[in-house]
mmCIF file of the N, C-alpha and C atoms, coordinates in Angstrom:
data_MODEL
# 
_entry.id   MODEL 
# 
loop_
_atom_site.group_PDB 
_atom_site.id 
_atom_site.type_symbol 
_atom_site.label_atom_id 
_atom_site.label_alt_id 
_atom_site.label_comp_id 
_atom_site.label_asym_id 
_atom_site.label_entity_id 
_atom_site.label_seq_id 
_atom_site.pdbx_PDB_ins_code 
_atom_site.Cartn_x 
_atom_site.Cartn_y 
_atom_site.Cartn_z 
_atom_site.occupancy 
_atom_site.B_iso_or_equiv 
_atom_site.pdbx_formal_charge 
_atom_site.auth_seq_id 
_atom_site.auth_comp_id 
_atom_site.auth_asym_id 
_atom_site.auth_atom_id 
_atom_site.pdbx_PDB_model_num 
ATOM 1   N N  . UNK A 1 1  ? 80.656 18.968 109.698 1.00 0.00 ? 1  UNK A N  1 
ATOM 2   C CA . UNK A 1 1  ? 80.614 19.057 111.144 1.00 0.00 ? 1  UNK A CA 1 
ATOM 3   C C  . UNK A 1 1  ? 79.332 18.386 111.635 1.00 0.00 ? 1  UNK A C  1 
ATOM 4   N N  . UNK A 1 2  ? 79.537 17.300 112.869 1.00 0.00 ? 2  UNK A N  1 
ATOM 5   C CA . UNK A 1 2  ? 78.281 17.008 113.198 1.00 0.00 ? 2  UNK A CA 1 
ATOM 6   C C  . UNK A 1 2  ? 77.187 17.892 113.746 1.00 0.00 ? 2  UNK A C  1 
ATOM 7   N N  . UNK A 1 3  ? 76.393 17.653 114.457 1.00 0.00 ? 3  UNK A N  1 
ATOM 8   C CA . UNK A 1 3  ? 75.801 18.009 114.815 1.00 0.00 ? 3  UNK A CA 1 
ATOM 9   C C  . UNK A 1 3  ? 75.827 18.403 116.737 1.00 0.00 ? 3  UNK A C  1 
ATOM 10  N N  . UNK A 1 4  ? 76.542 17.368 116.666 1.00 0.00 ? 4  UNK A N  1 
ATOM 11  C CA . UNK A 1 4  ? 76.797 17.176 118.501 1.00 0.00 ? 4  UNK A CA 1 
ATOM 12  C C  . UNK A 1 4  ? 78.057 18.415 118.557 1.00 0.00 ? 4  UNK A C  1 
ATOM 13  N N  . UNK A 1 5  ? 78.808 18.122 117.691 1.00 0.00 ? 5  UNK A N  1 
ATOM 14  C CA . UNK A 1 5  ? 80.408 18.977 117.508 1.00 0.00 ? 5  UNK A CA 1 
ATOM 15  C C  . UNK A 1 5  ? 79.778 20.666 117.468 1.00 0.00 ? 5  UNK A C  1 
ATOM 16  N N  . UNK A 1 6  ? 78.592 20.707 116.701 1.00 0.00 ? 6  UNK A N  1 
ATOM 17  C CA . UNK A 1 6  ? 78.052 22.248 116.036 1.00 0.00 ? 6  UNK A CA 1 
ATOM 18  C C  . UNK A 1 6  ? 77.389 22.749 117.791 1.00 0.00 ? 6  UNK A C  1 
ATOM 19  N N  . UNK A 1 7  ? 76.814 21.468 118.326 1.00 0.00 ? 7  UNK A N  1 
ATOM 20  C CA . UNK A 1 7  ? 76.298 21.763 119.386 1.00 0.00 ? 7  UNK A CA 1 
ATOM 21  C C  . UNK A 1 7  ? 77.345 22.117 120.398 1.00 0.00 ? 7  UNK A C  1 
ATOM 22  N N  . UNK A 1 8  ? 77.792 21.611 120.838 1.00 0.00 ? 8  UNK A N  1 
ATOM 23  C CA . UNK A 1 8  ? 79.373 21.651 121.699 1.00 0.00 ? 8  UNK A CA 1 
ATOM 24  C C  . UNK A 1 8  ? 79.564 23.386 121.194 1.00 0.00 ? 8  UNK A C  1 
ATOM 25  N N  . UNK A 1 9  ? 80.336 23.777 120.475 1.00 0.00 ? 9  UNK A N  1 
ATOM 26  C CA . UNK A 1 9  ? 81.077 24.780 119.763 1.00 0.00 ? 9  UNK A CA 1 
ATOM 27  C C  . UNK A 1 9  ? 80.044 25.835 120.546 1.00 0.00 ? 9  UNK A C  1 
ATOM 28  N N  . UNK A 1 10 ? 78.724 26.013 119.891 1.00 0.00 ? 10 UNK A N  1 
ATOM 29  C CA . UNK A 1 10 ? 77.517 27.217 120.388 1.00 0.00 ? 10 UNK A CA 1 
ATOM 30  C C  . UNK A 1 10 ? 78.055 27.003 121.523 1.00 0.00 ? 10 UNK A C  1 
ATOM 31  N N  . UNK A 1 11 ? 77.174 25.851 122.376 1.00 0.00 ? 11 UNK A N  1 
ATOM 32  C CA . UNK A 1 11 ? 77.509 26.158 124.033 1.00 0.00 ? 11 UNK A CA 1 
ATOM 33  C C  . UNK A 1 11 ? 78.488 26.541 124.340 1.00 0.00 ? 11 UNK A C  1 
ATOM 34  N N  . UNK A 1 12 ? 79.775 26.513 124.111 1.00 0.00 ? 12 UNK A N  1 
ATOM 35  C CA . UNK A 1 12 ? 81.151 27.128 124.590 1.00 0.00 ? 12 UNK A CA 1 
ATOM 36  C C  . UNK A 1 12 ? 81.481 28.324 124.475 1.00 0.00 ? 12 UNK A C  1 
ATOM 37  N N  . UNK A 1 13 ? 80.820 28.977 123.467 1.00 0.00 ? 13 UNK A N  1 
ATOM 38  C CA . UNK A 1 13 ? 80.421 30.471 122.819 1.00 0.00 ? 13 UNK A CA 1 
ATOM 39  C C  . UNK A 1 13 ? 80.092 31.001 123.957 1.00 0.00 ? 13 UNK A C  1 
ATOM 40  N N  . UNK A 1 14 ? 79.044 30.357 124.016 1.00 0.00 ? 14 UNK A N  1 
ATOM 41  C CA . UNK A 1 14 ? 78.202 31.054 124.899 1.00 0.00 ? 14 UNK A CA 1 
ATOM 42  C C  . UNK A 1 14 ? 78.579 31.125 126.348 1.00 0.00 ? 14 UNK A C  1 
ATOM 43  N N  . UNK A 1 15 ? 78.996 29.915 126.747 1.00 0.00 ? 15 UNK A N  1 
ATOM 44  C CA . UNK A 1 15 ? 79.897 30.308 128.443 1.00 0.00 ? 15 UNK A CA 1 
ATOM 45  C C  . UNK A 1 15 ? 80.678 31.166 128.115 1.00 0.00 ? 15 UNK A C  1 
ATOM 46  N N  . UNK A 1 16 ? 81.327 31.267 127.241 1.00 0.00 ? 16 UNK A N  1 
ATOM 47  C CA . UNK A 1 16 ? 82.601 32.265 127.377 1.00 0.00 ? 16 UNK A CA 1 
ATOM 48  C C  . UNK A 1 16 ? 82.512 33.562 127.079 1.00 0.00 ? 16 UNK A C  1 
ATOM 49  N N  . UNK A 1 17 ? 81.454 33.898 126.342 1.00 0.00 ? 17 UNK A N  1 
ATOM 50  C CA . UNK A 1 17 ? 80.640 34.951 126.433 1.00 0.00 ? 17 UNK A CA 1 
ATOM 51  C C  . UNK A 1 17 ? 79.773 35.620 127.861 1.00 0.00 ? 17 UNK A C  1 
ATOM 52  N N  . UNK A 1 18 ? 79.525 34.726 128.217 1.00 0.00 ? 18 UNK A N  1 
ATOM 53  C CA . UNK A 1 18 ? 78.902 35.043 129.424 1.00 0.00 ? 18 UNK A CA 1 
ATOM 54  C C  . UNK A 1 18 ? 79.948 35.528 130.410 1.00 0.00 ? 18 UNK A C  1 
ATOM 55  N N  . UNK A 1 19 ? 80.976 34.307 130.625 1.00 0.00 ? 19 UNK A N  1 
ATOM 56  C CA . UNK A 1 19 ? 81.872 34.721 131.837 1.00 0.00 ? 19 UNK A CA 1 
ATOM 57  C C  . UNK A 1 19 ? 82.872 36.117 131.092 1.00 0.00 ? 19 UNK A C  1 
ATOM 58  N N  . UNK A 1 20 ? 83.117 36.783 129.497 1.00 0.00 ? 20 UNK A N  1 
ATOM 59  C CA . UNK A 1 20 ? 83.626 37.650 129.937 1.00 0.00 ? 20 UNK A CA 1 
ATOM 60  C C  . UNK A 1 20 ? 82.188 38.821 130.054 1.00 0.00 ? 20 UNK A C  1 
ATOM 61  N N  . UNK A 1 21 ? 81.378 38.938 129.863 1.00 0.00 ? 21 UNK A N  1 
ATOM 62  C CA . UNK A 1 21 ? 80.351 39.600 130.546 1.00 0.00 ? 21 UNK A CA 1 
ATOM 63  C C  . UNK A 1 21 ? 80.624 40.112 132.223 1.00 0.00 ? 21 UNK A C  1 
ATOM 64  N N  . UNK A 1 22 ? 80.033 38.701 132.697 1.00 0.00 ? 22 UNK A N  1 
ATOM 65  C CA . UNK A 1 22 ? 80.212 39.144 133.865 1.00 0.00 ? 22 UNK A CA 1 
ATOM 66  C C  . UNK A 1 22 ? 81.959 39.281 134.652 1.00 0.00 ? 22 UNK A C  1 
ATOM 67  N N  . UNK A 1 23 ? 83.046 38.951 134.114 1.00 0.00 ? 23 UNK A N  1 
ATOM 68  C CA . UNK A 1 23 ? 84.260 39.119 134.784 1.00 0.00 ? 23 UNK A CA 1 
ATOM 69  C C  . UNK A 1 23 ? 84.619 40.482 134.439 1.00 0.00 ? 23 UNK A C  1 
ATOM 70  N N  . UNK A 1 24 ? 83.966 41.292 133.491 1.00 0.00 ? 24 UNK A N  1 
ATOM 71  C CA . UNK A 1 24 ? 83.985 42.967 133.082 1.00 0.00 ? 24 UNK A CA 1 
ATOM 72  C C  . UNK A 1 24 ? 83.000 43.599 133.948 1.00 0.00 ? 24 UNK A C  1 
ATOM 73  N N  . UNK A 1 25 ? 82.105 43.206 134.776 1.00 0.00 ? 25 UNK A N  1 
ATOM 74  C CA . UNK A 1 25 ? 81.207 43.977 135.267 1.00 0.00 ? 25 UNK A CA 1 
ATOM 75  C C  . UNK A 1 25 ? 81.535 43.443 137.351 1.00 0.00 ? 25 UNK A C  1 
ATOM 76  N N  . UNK A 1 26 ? 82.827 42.217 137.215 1.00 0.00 ? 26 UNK A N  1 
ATOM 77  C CA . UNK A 1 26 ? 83.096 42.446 138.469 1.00 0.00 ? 26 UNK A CA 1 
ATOM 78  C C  . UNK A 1 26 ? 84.092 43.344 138.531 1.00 0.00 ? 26 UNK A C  1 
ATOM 79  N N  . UNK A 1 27 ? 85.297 43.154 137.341 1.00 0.00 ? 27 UNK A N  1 
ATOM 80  C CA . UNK A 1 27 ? 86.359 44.103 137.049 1.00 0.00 ? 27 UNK A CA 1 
ATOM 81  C C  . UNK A 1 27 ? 86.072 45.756 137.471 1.00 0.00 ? 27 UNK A C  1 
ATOM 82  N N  . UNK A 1 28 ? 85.004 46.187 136.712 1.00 0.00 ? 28 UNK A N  1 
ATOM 83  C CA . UNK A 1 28 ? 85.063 47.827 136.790 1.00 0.00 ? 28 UNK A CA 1 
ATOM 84  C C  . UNK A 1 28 ? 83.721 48.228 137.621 1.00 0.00 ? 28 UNK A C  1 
ATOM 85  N N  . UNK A 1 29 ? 83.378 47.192 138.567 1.00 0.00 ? 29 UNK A N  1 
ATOM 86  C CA . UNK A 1 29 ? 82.154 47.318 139.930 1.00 0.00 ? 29 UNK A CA 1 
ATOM 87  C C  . UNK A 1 29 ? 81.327 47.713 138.957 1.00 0.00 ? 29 UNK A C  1 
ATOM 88  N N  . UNK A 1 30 ? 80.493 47.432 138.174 1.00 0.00 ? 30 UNK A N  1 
ATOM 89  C CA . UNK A 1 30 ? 79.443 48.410 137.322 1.00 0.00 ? 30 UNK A CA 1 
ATOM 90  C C  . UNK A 1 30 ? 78.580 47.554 138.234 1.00 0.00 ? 30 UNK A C  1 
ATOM 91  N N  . UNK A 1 31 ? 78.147 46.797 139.143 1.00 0.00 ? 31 UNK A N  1 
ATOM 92  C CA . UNK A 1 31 ? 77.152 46.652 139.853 1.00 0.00 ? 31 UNK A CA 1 
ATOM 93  C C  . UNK A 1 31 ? 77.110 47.599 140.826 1.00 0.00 ? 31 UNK A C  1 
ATOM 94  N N  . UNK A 1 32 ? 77.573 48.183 141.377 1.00 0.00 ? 32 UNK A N  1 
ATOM 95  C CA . UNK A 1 32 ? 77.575 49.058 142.245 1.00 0.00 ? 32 UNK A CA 1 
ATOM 96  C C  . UNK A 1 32 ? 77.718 50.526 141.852 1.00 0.00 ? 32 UNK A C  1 
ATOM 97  N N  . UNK A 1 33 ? 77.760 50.810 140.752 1.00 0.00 ? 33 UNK A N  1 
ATOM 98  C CA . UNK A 1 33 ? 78.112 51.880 139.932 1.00 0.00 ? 33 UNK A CA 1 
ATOM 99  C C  . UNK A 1 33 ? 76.270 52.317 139.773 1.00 0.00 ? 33 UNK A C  1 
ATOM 100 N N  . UNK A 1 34 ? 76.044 51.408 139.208 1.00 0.00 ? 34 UNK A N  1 
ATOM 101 C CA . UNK A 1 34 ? 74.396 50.960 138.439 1.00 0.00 ? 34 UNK A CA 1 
ATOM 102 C C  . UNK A 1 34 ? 73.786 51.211 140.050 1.00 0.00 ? 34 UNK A C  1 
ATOM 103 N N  . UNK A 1 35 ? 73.529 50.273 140.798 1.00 0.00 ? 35 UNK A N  1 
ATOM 104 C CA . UNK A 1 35 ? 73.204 51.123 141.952 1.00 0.00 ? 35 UNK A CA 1 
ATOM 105 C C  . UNK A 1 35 ? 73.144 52.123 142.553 1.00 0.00 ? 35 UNK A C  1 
ATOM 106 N N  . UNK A 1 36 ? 74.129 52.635 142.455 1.00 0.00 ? 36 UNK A N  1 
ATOM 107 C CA . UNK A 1 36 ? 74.774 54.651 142.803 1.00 0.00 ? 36 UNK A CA 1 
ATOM 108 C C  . UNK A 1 36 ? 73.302 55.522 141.950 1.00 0.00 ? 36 UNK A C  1 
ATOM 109 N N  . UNK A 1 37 ? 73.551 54.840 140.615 1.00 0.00 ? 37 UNK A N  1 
ATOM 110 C CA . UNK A 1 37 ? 73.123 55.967 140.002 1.00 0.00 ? 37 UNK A CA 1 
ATOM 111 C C  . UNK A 1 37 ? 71.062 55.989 140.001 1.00 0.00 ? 37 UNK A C  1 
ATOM 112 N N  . UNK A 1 38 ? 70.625 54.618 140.510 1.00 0.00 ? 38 UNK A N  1 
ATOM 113 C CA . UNK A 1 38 ? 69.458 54.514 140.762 1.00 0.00 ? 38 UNK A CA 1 
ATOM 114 C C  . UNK A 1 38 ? 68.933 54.435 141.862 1.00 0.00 ? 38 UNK A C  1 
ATOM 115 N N  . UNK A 1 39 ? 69.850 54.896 142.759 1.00 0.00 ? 39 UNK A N  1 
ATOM 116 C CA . UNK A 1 39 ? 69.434 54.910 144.930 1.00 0.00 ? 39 UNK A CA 1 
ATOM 117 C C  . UNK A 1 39 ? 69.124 56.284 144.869 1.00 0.00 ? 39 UNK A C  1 
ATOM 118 N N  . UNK A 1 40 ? 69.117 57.820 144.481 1.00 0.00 ? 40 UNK A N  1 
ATOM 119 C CA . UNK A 1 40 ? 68.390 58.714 144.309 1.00 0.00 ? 40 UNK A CA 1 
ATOM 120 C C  . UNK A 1 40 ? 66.867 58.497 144.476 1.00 0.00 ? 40 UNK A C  1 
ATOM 121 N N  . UNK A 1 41 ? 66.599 57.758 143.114 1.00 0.00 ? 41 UNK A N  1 
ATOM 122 C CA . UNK A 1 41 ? 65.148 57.617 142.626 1.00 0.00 ? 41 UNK A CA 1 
ATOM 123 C C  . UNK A 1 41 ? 64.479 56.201 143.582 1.00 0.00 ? 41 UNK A C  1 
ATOM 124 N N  . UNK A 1 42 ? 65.119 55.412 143.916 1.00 0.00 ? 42 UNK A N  1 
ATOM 125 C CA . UNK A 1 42 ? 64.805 54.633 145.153 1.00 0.00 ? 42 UNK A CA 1 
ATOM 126 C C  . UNK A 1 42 ? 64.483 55.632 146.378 1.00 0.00 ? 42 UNK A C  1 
ATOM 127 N N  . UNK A 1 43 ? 65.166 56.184 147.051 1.00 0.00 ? 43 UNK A N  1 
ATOM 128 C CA . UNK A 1 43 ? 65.263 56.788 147.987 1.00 0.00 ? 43 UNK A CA 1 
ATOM 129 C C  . UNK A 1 43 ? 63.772 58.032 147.888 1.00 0.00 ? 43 UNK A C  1 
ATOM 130 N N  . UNK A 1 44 ? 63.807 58.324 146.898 1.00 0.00 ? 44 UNK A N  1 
ATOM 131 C CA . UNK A 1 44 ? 62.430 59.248 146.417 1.00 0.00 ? 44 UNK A CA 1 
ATOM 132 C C  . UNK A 1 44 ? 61.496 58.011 146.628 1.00 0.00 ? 44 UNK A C  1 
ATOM 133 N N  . UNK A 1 45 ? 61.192 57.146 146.195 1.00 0.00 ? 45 UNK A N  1 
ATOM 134 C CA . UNK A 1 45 ? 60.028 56.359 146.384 1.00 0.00 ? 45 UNK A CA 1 
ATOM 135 C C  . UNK A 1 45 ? 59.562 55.936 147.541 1.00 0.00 ? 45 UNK A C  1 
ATOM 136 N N  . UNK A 1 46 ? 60.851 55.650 148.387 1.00 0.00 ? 46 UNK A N  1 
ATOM 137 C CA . UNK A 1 46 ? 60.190 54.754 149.524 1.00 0.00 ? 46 UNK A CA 1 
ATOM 138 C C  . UNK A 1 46 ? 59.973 56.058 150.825 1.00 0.00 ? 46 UNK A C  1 
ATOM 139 N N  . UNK A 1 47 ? 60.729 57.087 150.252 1.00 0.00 ? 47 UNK A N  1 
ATOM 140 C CA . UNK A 1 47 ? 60.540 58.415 151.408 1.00 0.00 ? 47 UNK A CA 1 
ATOM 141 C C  . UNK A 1 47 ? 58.861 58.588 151.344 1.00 0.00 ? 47 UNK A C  1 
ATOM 142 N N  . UNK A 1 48 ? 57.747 58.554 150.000 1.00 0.00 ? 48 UNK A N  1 
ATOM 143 C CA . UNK A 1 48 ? 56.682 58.719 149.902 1.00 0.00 ? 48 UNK A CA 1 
ATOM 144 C C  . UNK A 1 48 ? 56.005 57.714 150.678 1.00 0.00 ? 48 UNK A C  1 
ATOM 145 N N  . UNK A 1 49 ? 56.428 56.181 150.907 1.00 0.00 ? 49 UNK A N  1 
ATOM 146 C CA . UNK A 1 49 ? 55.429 55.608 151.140 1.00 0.00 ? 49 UNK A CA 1 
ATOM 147 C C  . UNK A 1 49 ? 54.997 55.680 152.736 1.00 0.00 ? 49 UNK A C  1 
ATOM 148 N N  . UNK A 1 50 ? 53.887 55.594 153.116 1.00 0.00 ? 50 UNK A N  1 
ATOM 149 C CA . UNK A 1 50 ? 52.944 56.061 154.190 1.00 0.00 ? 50 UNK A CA 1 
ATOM 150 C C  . UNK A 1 50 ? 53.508 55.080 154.949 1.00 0.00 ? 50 UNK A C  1 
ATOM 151 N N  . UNK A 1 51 ? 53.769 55.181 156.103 1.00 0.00 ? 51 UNK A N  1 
ATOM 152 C CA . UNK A 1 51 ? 54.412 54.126 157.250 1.00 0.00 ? 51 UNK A CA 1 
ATOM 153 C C  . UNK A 1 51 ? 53.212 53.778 158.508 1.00 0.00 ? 51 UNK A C  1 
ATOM 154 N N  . UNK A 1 52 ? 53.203 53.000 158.986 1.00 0.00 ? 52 UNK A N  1 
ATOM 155 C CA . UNK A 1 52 ? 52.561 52.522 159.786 1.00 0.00 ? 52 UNK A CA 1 
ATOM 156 C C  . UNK A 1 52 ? 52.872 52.565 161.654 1.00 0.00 ? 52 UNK A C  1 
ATOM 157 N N  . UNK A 1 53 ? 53.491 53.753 162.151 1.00 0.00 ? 53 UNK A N  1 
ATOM 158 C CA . UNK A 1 53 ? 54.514 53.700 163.174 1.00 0.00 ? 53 UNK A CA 1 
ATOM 159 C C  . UNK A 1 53 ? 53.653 53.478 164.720 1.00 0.00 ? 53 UNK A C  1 
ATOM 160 N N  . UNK A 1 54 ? 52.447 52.530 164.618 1.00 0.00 ? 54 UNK A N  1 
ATOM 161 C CA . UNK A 1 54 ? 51.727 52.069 165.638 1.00 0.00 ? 54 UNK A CA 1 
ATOM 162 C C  . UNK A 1 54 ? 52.928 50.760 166.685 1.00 0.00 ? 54 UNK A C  1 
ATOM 163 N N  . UNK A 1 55 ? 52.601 50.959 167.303 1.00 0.00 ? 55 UNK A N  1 
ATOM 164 C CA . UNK A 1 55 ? 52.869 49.984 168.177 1.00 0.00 ? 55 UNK A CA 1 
ATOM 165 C C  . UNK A 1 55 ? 52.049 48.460 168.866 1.00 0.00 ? 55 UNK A C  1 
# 
C-alpha cells in the first residue's frame, strides 16, 4: 500500500468517525442534555457574582 492510499484510508476513518460522533449526539440531543445537567451549578455561580446596578 502506498503511502498516499495509507494516507487517504486514515483520513476517511477519521471523518467518518467524527460524523458518527457528532450525528449520535444530534440524534439523542446530548447537547442539551449536558447543559440541563450543568445550568444548576452555572446558575449558582453567576447568582454570587456582585452586580453593578448604578445607573
Amino acid at each position: 500500500m502506498s503511502k498516499t492510499t495509507k494516507f487517504i484510508l486514515i483520513l476517511l476513518s477519521i471523518c467518518t468517525g467524527f460524523f458518527v460522533i457528532t450525528f449520535t449526539v444530534y440524534i439523542f440531543n446530548l447537547d442539551m442534555k449536558l447543559t440541563a445537567m450543568i445550568e444548576p451549578f452555572l446558575l449558582k455561580h453567576y447568582d454570587r457574582i456582585e452586580r453593578d446596578r448604578h445607573l
